[in-house]
Every structure is written in C-alpha cells, then in structure tokens.
N, C-alpha and C positions, 0 to 999 in steps of 0.2 A: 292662727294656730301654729303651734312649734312641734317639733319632735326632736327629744332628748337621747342618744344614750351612750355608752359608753363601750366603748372596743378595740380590743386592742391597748390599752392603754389610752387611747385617744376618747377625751372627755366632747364629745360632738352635739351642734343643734343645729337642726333644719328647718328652716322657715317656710314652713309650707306653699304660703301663695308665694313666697317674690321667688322661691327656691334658693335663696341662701343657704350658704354652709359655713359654719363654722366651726374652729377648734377651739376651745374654754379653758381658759383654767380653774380651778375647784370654788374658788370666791363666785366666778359669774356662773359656772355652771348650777352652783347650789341656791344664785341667789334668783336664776330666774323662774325657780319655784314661789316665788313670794314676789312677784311683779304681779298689779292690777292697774288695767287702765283705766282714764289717763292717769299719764305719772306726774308725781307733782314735780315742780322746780326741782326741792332736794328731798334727798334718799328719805324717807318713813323711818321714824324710830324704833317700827317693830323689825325693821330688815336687821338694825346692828344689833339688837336682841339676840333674831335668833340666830345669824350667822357670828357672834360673840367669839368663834375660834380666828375669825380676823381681827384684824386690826382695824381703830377708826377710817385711818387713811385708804386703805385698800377696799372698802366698802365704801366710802363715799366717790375713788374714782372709777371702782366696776361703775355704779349707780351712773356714773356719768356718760359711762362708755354705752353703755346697754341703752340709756336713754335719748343718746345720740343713732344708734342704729335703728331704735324706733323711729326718729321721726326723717331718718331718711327711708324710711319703708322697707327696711331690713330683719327687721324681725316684730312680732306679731302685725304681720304686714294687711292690710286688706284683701277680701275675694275680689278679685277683680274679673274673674272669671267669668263670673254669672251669667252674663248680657253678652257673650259670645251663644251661649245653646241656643238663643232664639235665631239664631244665622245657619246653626247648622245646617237641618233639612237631611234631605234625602240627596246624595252625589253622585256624576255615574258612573258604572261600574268600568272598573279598572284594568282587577284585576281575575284571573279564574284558573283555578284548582282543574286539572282537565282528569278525571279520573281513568286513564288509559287501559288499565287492567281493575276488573276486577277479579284478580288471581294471583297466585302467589309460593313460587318455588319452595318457598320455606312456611313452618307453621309457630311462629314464636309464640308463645305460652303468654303473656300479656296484650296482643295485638288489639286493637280498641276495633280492628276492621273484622272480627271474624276470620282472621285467617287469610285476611285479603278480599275474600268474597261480598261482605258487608251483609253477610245473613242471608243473601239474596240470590244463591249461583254465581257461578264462574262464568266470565265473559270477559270481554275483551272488546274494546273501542275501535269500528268501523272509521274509515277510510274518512268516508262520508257524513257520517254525526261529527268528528271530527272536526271537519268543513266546516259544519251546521254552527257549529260551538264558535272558533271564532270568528263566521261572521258577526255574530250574537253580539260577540262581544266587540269589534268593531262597531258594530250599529248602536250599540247603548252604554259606547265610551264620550260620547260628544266631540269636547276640546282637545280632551288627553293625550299628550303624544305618545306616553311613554307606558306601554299597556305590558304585565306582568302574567307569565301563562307559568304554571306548574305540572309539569309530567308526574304525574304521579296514581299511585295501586292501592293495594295487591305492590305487585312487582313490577314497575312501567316498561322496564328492560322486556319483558316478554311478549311485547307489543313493540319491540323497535323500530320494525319497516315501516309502520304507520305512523310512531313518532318523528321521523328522516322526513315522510313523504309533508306531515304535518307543519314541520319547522319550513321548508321551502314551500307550500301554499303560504305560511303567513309571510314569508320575507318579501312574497310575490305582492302583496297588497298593503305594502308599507310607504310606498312613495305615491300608489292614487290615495290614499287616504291620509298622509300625511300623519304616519302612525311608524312606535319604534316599538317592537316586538325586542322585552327582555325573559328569558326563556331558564326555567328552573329544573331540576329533577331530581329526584327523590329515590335512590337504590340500596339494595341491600347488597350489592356487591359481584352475586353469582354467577352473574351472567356475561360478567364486566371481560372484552377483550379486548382485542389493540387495535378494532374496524371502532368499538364503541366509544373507549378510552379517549379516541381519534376528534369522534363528533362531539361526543360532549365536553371535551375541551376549548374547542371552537365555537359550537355554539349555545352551548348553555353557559349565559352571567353565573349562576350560580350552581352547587351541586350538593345535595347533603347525601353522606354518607353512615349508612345504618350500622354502627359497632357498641354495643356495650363496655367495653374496655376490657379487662382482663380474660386471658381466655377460660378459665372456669366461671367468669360470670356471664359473658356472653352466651357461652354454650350451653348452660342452661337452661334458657329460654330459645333463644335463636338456632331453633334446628329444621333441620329436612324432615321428612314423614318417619324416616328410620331411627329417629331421637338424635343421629348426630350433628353436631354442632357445627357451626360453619364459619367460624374463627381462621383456622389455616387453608382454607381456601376462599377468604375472600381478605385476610388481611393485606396479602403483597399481591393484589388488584388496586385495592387504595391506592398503597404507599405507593405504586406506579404512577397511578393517575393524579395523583396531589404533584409529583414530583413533575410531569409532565404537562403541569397544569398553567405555569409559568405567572404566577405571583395571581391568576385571578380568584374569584371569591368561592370557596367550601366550607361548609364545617364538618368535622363527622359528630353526627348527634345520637347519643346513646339512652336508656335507658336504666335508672335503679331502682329498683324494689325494695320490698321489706326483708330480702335476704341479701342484700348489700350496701346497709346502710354505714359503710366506709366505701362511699361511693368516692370519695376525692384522692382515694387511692385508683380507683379505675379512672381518672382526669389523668392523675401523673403519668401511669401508663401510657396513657391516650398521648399525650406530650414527648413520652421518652421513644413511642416510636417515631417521631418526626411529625406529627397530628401539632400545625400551631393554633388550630380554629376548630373549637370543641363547646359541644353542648350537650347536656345532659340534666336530663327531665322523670322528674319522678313518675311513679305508674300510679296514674290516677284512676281508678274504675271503683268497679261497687266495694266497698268498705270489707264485705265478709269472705270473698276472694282471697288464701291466705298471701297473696306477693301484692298487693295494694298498700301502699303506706297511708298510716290511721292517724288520729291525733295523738297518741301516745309516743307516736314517733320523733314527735318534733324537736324533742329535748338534744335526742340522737344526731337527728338531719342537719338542725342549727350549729351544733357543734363541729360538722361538717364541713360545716359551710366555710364557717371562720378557720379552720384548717388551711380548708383550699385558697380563702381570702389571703392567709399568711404566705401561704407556696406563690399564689399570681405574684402578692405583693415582690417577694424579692427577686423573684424572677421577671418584672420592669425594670426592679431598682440594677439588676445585671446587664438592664439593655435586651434582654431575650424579650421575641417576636410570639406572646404567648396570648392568646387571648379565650377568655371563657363567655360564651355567648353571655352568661346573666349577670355578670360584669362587667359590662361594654354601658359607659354611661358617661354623658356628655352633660355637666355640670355650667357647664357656658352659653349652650345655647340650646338645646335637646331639640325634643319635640314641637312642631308648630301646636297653638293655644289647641284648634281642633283634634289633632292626634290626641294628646293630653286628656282631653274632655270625653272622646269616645274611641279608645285604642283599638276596639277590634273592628274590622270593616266588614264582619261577613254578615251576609244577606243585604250588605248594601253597596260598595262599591268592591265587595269581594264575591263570588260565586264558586258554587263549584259543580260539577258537571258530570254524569256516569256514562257509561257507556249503551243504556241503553236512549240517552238525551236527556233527562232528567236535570233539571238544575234544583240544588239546596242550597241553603244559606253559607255552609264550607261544609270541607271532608266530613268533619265531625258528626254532621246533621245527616248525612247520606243513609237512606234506608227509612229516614224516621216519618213518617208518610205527611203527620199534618204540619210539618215543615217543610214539605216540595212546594216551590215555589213557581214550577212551569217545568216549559221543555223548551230545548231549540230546537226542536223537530215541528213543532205548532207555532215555535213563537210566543206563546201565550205567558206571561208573568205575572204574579201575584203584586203588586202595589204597595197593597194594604201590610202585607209582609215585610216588604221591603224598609216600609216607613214605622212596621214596630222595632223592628232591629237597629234603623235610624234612630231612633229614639232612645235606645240606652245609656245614658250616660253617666257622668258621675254623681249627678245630680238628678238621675230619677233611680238610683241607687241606694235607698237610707244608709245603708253599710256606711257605703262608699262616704257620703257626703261628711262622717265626720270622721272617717280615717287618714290619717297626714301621709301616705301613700296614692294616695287616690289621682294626684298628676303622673306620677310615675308610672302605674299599673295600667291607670286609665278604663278600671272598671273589671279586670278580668278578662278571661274567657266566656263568652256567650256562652260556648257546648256545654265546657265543663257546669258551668253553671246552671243549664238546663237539665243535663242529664244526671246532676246530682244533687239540685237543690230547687230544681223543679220551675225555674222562673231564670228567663237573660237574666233577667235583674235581679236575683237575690245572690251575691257570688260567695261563689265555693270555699267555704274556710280555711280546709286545708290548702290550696293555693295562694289563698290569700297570705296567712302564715309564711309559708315558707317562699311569695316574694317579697314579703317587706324585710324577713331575713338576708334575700339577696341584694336589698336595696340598700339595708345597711352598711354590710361587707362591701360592697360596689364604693359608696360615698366614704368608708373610712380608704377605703387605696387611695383615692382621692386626697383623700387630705393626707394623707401620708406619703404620696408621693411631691405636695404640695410644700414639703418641709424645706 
C-alpha cells in the first residue's frame, strides 16, 4: 500500500508498511498510478501511452527506478506487521491518570469533564485512596521500572497538599521496588504561585499548560462562574513558570472550535509569547453542540493546517526552537512495531483513577459506569476488560486495516471512538480526517527540511 499526495509544492509517497518517504518528480509521481505487480523486466507499453507528455527515455528510467525500490522493499512493500498481534496480549499497567480533583475553579464552555465534576459531584482525592492508587499500580506494574502518574481534575492544583504529600509517599517506594516514578500535571493556571511554580518544576517531568491562544478566543470559553475570562491572570503564571522551568518538558495545550477555525493564528500567538512546546486539539463532543467541529469543517481545518505547516516549516529552516505537538514525527525510527499496532494503552497498561477509587480505562471513560473496571479500595479488576481494550488494534479495525495511516495513528482514540461512534473499534471520522491531515503536513516538513 502507498499514499500519494501533493503539498506544498512537494509531489510525495509513503510507503505504508516499510514507512518510506519519498519526494517524486511528475514522471514517477504520475506513473506510479499504473504500476501492477509483479513488474515485468521492462516498462508495459501502456505506461508510455499514457504518460505520452514524457519522453521515451525518461519513462523507461523512472520504470527502472520505481522497480528497483520495489524489489528492495521500498515501496509497495509487504505487511509484515501481521504476526506481531498474536504477541501482543494484555501488558502491565504502567501508567495512571490519578484524577485528584473532581473540581474545578473555572467552567470552560467545551469541558468534556462537566465542568470538572464528571457529572458526578465535586470531590476531591483523599490522602489515603491516593496511597491506595499507587500501590495499585506498583503491584500490577511487574518488571517496569519507569511508571508514568498524571495529576490531573477538574483542577489538580486544588488539591495540592495531597498532591506534595503524594509525590513524596511514591519517591518513598521507588528504591524497595526498584521503580522510577515520572510524575505529569495538568493546570489551568489559577492557582499557579511561586510555592507551586517551585514544586512542579522539580518535580514533575512534564507539565501541560491550559491556554487557548489568543485572549478573545480563550476567554470565551475559559471563564470563572462570573463569565470572565482568565487569560490575564493566568497568562504571566505560565510565562513564569516555563521560564523557570530550565529547558524541561511542557506544552501549553489549547483548544479550537468551530468559532476559531483560524486556529494557527492562535499557534502563532502561542509562539510569539515565548510558548516553544504547543498543542492544540480540536473540540470533539456531540456533533449538534454549536462549538463542536463537524465535517463540513474540514475543508477549513486542512487549510489550517497547511498554513501552520508552512509557519513551523520556516521557522526550523531559521533554526527557531518551535515545536507543534502533531508535528513531532520521527521518520527514522518512530514508534516500536507494538506502539504502531495499538497506540492507545488505556484500559490496559494505562488507567485512570477518581477520587472516590474507582479505576476506568482513562479520563475519558470516567463516569461511564459499564467501563469501571474495579477500585483500588477492593483491589478487585475486571480482566475481561482489560483484554477487550487489549485487543484493538489496527487490525481488528476494518477502517483502520486499509487506511495508509493506520501505523502512524495506530487506531485512534478508544474514547473518542466509543463515545462517538459507539465501538473502540469503529474510529471516529472526524479525528481520523483531520490526523491524516497532520500526518501529511508533519511528513512534507520532513522532506522539505530534507532538501
């Protein structure tokens, strides 16, 4: 399987299984619409037919060229894929989503959680479940040294003493268990001072930061109960804490709707305030919700895309330190074959956890009842759960299996794909669309920086 297309000026095809990329010019580009295999020795007479705007000579050394990357397995390469799914199985769990708050300073008008609540009441994660949580995960990490815990609401900041006391119980059980606690959190800013700025610079690897970009599109959505917006008071908390952050990993990850669909003008923003590590994600929920983006958007979004494609682009080629999460893409050696085959981990070696002990399959699932999958207050785990969520791959995906996407994305989103198209396994169109759009824009900087 190949995928063809053309951007930017750059005539491109990707070879689906070996993952080749290459750049074409208009002879091989056009003529590998009329390759069937096997190829014989020499070019088919209906190739100079119908490519007739070439020349003999240039048609019979594409023919040559093209048929030499076949038979080094370079393009229309073999699945070799296959016979890895039967290895899979079920893995153990890694990593967990600790949902610290269900609560939340602010009420942003998109929020996929209810306002932070999750439909469920305001609460807020004891001391003690806490505890509960990761021994849990300790106990059903096995071999793993390197175990991934996310703070995260509602708002985790309003839960901080518990989050402090949390980090130092796990650091405490990292040398009898032969375990390295890497530690994430998730804020919307509010609450952010120079005790908190302090810790989670220290000790959270990572940190995502909640901005929309521009401050009339942020404040739109992202406000207090009072309708106001919270742009100037939580943008120079950021820019503090990035600055003080001393080269480790952040993004600030924002959202756009269908009322700012010149979303890569709120990227630029995001960049021109000193933001090098930006991610931003469309608002996916129910279709008739009017800030949901639909398919009719896509025409819009794509063109978006390739905008912002063009902006990353020359802002590498300037040497600038600019990176947009859905173009971060490793063309040499990516993803191991498993990643590849089933990108999302949750409900299997991902979890995530509420504050009343509850474990789901991730954030996304929290609430949804015939997806609880146990408690760390009982101990008790679903299995059978665990091993259908194991089981989604690209390949019990019909979609998936003949989309030339399908190692990149690696299947989708679970949630999305549950909560909008009723099945792991049937995945969500509109997502789907608009990542193969970023996969595009991703693999043409690539070859444009490859010049």
């Amino acid at each position: 399987m190949i995928h063809k297309f053309t951007l930017n000026d750059y005539k491109i095809v990707l070879d689906v299984n070996s993952g080749a990329v290459f750049e074409l010019d208009d002879c091989a580009y056009k003529m590998l619409d009329f390759i069937d295999l096997p190829l014989p020795a020499e070019c088919p007479k209906d190739i100079y037919i119908k490519l007739k705007e070439f020349s003999n000579d240039e048609i019979s050394e594409t023919y040559s060229e093209i048929k030499e990357l076949v038979e080094q397995g370079l393009l229309f390469s073999k699945d070799d894929y296959l016979p890895f799914v039967e290895k899979l199985g079920t893995a153990p769990i890694k990593s967990m989503c600790l949902n610290i708050a269900h609560d939340c300073n602010l009420e942003c008008g998109y929020c996929f959680a209810s306002q932070g609540d999750f439909g469920h009441g305001r609460k807020l994660m004891t001391y003690e479940v806490g505890k509960k949580a990761l021994d849990f995960l300790i106990e059903n990490s096995a071999d793993r040294y390197n175990l991934e815990v996310d703070f995260f609401g509602g708002e985790p900041l309003m839960n901080f003493e518990v989050i402090k006391k949390l980090v130092s119980y796990a650091r405490s059980l990292e040398k009898k268990h032969n375990k390295n606690f890497r530690f994430t959190l998730t804020t919307n800013g509010v609450l952010l001072n120079d005790e908190k700025i302090d810790f989670i610079n220290k000790e959270m690897s990572n940190v995502v930061l909640s901005l929309d970009g521009r401050k009339e599109i942020n404040d739109r959505f992202r406000c207090f109960q009072t309708g106001k917006g919270c742009y100037d008071i939580v943008l120079p908390k950021f820019q503090k804490l990035v600055a003080e952050r001393g080269g480790k990993e952040y993004y600030v990850r924002g959202t756009y709707t269908r009322f700012n669909l010149d979303f890569s003008n709120d990227v630029e923003h995001l960049f021109a305030l000193g933001f090098d590590q930006v991610s931003i994600e469309p608002a996916v929920t129910e279709k008739e919700l009017p800030f949901s983006v639909r398919e009719e958007d896509l025409t819009r979004i794509f063109k978006e895309y390739e905008k912002l494609a063009l902006l990353m682009l020359e802002n590498k080629k300037q040497g600038k330190k600019l990176n947009f999460f859905h173009f971060m893409l490793d063309l040499e050696q990516g993803p191991c074959v498993y990643k590849r085959l089933r990108g999302c981990s949750c409900g299997n070696e991902y979890i995530a956890v509420t504050p009343e002990g509850d474990i789901y399959p991730c954030h996304q699932f929290v609430g949804i009842e015939e997806k609880k999958m146990g408690s760390v207050l009982s101990g008790e785990f679903d299995n059978k759960l665990k091993v259908d969520f194991a089981s989604a791959t690209v390949y019990s995906k019909e979609e998936c299996k003949k989309c030339w996407a399908k190692f990149y994305c690696s299947g989708g989103c679970d949630a999305n794909n549950y909560l909008y198209e009723g099945s792991i396994k049937l995945p969500h169109t509109i997502s789907c669309e608009i990542e193969k759009k970023r996969l595009e824009c991703a693999i043409m900087i690539k070859v444009a920086l490859a010049q």
